[in-house]
N, C-alpha and C positions, 0 to 999 in steps of 0.2 A: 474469373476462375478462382476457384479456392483452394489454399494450399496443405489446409490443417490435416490429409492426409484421409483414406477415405477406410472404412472400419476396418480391413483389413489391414492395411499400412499401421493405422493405430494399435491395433492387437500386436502386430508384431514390435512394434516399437516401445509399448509397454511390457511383453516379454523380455527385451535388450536390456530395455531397466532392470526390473526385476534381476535376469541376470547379474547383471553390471554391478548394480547398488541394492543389493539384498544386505539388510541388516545396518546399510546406512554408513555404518565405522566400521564393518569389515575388513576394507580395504583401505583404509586412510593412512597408513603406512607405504604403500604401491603409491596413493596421492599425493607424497608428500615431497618425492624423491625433486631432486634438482631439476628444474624444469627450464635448465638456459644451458646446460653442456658445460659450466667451468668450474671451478672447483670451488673450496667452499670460501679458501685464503682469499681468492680474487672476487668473490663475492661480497664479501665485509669491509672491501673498499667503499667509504660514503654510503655503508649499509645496507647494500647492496642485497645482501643475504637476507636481510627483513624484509626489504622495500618488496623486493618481485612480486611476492605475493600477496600484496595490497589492490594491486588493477584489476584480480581477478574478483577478490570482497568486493569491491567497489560497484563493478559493473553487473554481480549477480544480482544487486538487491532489486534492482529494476532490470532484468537480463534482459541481455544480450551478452554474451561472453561466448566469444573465439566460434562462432558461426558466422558474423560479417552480413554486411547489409545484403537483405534480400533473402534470408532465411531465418524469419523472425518467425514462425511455426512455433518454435518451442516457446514466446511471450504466448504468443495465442492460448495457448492451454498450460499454461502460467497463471497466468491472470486474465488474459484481455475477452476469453470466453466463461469466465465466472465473475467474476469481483467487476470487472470493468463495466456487466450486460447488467450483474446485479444492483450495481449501486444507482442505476439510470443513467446513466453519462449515455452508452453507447447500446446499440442493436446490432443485429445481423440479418442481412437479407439471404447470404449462400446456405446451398444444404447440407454439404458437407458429408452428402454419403449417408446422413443417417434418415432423411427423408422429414427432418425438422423434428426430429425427436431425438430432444437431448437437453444441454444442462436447457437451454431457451425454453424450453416447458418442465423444467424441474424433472426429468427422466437425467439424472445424474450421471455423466460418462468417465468411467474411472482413467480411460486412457488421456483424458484433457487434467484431469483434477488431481491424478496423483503426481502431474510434472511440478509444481510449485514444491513438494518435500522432496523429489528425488532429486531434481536441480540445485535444490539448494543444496542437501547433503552430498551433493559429488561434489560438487564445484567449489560453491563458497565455504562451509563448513572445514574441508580439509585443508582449506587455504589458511583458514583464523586459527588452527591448531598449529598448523609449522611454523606460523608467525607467534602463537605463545611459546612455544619449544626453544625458539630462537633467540626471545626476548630472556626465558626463563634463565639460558645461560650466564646472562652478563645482568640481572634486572635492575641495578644502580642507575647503569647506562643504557636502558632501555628500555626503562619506564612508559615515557612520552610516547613508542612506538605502541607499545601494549597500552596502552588509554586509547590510543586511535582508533585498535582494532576491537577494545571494546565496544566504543559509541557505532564501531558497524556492523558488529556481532550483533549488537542491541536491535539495532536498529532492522537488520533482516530479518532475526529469528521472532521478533515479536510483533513482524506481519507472518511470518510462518504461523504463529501460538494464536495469533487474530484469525487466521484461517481454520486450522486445526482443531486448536484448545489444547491439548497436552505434548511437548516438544522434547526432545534430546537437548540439553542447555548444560547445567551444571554439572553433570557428570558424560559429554561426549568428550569422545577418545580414547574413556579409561577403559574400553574392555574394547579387543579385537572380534569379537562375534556376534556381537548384540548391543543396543544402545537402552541406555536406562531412563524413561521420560518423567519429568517434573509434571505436576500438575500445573494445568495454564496460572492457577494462586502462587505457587512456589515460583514457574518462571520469571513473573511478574514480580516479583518481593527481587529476585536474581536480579531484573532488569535496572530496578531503581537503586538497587545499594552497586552494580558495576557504572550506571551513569553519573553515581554521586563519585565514587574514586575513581573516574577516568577525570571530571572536573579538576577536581582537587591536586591529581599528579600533575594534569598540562597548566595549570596556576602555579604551582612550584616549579616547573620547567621556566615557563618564563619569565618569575620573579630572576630567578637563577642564572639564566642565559639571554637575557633582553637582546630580539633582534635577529634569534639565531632561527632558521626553517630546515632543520633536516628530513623534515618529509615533503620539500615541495617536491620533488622529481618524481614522487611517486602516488601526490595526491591530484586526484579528479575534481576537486568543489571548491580548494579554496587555497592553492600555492602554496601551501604549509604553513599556514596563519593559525595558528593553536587557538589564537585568540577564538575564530571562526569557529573552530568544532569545539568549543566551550560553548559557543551559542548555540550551539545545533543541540549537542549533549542536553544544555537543560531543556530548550525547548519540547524536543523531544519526552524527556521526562515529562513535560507540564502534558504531553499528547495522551503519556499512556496514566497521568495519573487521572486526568478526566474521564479517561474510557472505565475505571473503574469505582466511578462516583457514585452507581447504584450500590453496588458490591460492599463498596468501604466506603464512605462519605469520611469519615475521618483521617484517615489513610490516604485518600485524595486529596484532602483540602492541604494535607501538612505534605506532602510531596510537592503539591503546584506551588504554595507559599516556598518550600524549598528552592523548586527550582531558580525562583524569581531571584530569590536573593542569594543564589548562587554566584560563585565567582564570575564575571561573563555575562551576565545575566540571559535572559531571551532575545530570540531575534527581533529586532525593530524596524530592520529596512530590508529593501529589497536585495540590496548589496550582498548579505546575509544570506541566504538561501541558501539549502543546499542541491547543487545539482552535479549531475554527472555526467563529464563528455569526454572528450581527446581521449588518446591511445585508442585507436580503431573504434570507438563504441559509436555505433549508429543507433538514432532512437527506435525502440523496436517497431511502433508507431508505422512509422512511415512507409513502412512493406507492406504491413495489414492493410491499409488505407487504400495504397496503389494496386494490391488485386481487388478493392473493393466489397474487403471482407468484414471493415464495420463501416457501421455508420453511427450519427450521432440518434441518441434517445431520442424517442417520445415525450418523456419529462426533461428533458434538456431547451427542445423547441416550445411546451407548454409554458416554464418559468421564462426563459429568458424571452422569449419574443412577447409573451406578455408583460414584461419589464421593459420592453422595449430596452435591451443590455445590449450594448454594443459590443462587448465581449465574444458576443456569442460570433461574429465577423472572422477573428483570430481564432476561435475555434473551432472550426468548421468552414466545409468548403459554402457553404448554405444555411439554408435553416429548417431545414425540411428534414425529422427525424421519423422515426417507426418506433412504433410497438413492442414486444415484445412477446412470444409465443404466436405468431400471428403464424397460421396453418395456411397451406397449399402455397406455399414459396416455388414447391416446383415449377406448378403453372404461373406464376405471379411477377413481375417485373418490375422488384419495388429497386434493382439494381439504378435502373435509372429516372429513381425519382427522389432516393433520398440522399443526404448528405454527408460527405465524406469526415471523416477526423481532420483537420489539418497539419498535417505535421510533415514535416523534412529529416531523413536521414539527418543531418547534422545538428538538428534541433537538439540541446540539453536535456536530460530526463528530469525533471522538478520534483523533488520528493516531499520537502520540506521546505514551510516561505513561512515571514515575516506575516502574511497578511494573515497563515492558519496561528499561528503565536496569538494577533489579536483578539481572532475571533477566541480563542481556548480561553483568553483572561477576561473577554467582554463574558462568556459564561460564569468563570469563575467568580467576578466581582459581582454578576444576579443570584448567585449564592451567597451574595455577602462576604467573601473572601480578599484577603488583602493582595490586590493583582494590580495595583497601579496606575487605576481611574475607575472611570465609571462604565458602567453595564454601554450606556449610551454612548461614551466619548471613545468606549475601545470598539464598537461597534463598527463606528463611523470611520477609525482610523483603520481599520482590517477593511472595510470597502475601498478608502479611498488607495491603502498599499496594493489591493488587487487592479484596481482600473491601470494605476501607475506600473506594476507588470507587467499588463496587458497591454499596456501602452494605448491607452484610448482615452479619451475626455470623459470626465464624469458629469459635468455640468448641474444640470437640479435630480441627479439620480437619487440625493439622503434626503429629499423632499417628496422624492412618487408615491404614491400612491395605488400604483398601476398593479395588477393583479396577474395568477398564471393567466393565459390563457386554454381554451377548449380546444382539444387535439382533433385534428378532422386525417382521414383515410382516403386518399383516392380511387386505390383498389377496390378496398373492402368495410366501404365505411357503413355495412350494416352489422359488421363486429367489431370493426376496431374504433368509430367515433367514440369519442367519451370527452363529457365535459372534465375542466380543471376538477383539483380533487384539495388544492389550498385556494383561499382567499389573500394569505401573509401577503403583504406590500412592504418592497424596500424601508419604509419612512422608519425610523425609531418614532413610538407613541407610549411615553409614559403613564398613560390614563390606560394601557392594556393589563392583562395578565401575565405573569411571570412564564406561563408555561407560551404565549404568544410571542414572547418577546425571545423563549428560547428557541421557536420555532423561526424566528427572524434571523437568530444570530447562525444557526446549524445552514439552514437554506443559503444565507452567502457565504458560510465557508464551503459549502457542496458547490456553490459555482466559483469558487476563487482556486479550489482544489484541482478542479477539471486540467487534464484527463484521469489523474493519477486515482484508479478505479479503487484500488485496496482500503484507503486510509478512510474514504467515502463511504466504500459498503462496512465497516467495519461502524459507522460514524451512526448511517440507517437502523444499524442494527442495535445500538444503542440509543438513539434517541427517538424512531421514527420518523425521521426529519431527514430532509423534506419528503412529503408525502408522494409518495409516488404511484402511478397506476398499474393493478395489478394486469398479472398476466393475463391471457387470451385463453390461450388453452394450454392443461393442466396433464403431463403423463404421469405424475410421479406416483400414481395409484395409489391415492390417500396420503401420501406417508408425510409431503409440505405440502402443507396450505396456503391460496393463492393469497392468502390477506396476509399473512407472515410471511411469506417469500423462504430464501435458502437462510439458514441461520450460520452453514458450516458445510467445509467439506469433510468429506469422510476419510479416514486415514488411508495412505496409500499401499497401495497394493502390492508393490517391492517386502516391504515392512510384514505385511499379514503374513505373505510366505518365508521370509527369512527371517524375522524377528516375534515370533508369535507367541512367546512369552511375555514381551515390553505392549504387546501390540494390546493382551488381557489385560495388563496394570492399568496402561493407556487409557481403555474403555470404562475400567474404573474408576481411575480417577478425571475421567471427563463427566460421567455421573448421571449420564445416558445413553441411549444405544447411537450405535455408532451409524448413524445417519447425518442427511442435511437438516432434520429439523431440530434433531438437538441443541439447545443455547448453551452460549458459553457461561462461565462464571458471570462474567461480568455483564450478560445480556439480558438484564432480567426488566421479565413484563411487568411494571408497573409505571406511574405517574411519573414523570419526571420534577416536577413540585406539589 
């Protein structure tokens, strides 16, 4: 049974929004208010008064926040029916009310598409602001707390600006009626100079205080270990300075070189990771799964079962994935044929690991850049930290040679058969091309990433990698192309009706019409060497 609600439940529910969160900062005042009943003295006991509003940042960036297991509807048209169907990871077999016309054949549904900016702006956004408010009072002493909530402001808004393209960043909060949006260029220039001074305050924090965690009680990833969210912080930075390699190639290489030698430096092990659980958060995952509302890709069963990756075991109940756009679901009963996500309510949400650190410097160093081995040796070492994640033997996996394999259709395998669409084989082969070998390094971090759909389609969309098979059937009446796919969503529809002067800037400075097929800045169609 599917839960994502059927068009009329949708309509009305993106009305609510609209109500609710028109103009985004409106109401961020109303959201800021005490949200524990005690006063503010008793709150600023062990910081009390900062901390609260950390669980909610935390838990939106991958949401679920204060719904509780079993009403993960709102991930669903978050991400897990765009970014998650888009990057290949996952499919859908349910109809969902709209008769399979929707984002799965690029006929764009605003009621799925506009929750990723309107959840973020209720939820997390008003959160990161009471906590600068907060900070802002004492900021000597409360520095360290303001660096944390930077790296997570970072870190949500610029999968927001990945989605989007132009965001409310450096100037949300300052006006109660409307929100003033950066260009996805300005965000990003925002994003690196707040991940370089959130480093550099939790580097004097614990030169200063050796020893001391006054955010464990209130962190999700890593007990208050600053050390930790210094490795996240640059990692992270090496993430988005890659993503903007086409864009700025100079700009890029002198951020990733940054990040590296940064205080802290990059993640290296799995210990390192950032993930997100305890205080109620259930992975949203694991309700989708259990009505049976995704399953795993088409190109997820083509690479890995042609790698023969044992990976693919842990992720997924099978190996048996679908298509994408595949028409007549109503008659069709691919419910019980193909294979579930694997996941458990208490599972951690994985945002960020060690093994994508690798693979971003095994690229970096095929650019020639000073990232701390070689194209080959960080390669190998971003494989071997994902198998050891995954908890499975690698054995002669950096030796295969084994290829995707040819997708077959039980239903309807006189539309959906279709041979592999790469040849890439696991092996690193220095006698290849540069543009092979980055087509090797992008395809294992696409499977080491798995589930996490955003960081993936964001990854597709800059490199092409890994190739994936286009859709089936196409509603979006011209507007994307099934060989480009979705490049973007469209700004949300709360926003057009109550902020529709930000909404014109917006459109201009995204620097085409405000559709899915418009590319972001940093998505630009050319070679990658």
């Amino acid at each position: 049974m599917d839960r994502i609600n059927k068009t009329g439940i949708t309509a009305i529910a993106s009305w609510i929004v609209f109500l609710t969160f028109s103009a985004c900062t409106a109401h961020f005042e109303d959201y800021n208010t005490n949200p524990v009943g005690v006063t503010a003295k008793e709150l600023e006991q062990d910081f009390n008064h900062i901390g609260v509003y950390f669980p909610a940042v935390q838990q939106m960036i991958y949401c679920n926040y204060q719904w509780g297991e079993g009403t993960d509807w709102t991930f669903q048209r978050m991400q897990n029916l765009n970014a998650d169907i888009w990057s290949g990871y996952m499919a859908s077999a349910s109809l969902f009310g709209f008769e399979g016309i929707d984002n799965r054949t690029y006929f764009l549904q605003a009621g799925w598409n506009d929750a990723a900016w309107d959840y973020t702006y209720a939820h997390m956004m008003p959160n990161t602001l009471s906590i600068e408010k907060e900070c802002r009072k004492n900021p000597d002493r409360y520095a360290h707390f303001e660096a944390i909530n930077k790296i997570l402001k970072v870190l949500g808004i610029s999968r927001i600006c990945d989605q989007y393209g132009p965001v409310i960043y450096t100037q949300y909060g300052q006006s109660k009626t409307a929100g003033v949006y950066d260009s996805a260029q300005d965000a990003y220039k925002a994003f690196f100079n707040d991940l370089k001074e959130a480093v550099a305050i939790l580097d004097e924090y614990i030169k200063e205080n050796p020893g001391m965690t006054p955010f464990a009680k209130f962190d999700m990833a890593y007990a208050g270990n600053y050390t930790q969210w210094m490795k996240l912080a640059n990692t992270l930075r090496l993430r988005l300075a890659m993503r903007v390699v086409k864009y700025d190639p100079v700009r890029a290489q002198t951020e990733a070189e940054a990040a590296m030698a940064a205080p802290g430096g990059v993640m290296t092990s799995n210990t390192e990771n950032f993930t997100i659980s305890g205080k109620g958060y259930f992975h949203p995952l694991a309700a989708i799964s259990s009505w049976k509302d995704i399953s795993i890709g088409a190109d997820l069963e083509s690479i890995l079962v042609g790698y023969d990756d044992p990976r693919i075991h842990r992720m997924a109940t099978g190996v048996k994935g679908m298509r994408t756009g595949i028409p007549d679901l109503d008659s069709k009963d691919y419910h019980s044929l193909v294979s579930c996500v694997n996941s458990k309510s208490a599972d951690p949400a994985v945002l960020v690991t060690a093994a994508e650190a690798y693979f971003l410097r095994a690229e970096g160093a095929l650019r020639a850049w000073n990232m701390g081995g070689s194209a080959k040796n960080l390669y190998e070492t971003g494989i071997q930290t994902s198998f050891a994640q995954w908890g499975v033997p690698i054995e002669d996996y950096l030796t295969s040679a084994n290829v995707p394999a040819d997708f077959t259709d039980q239903l309807q395998p006189e539309i959906a058969n279709t041979p592999a669409v790469s040849t890439i084989t696991p092996n690193w082969d220095d006698a290849t091309t540069d543009e092979e070998k980055l087509e090797k390094i992008i395809t294992q971090k696409w499977i080491a990433g798995f589930p996490e759909g955003q960081n993936a389609w964001a990854e597709w969309r800059r490199t092409g990698y890994p190739k994936l098979f286009p859709i089936i059937k196409n509603d979006s009446q011209g507007v994307i192309s099934s060989e480009s796919g979705v490049r973007r969503l469209p700004f949300s529809s709360a926003e057009k009706y109550g902020n529709a002067e930000g909404i014109a800037d917006a459109v201009e400075k995204l620097g085409g019409p405000d559709t899915g097929a418009t590319r972001l800045f940093w998505d630009i169609d050319k070679t990658n060497f």
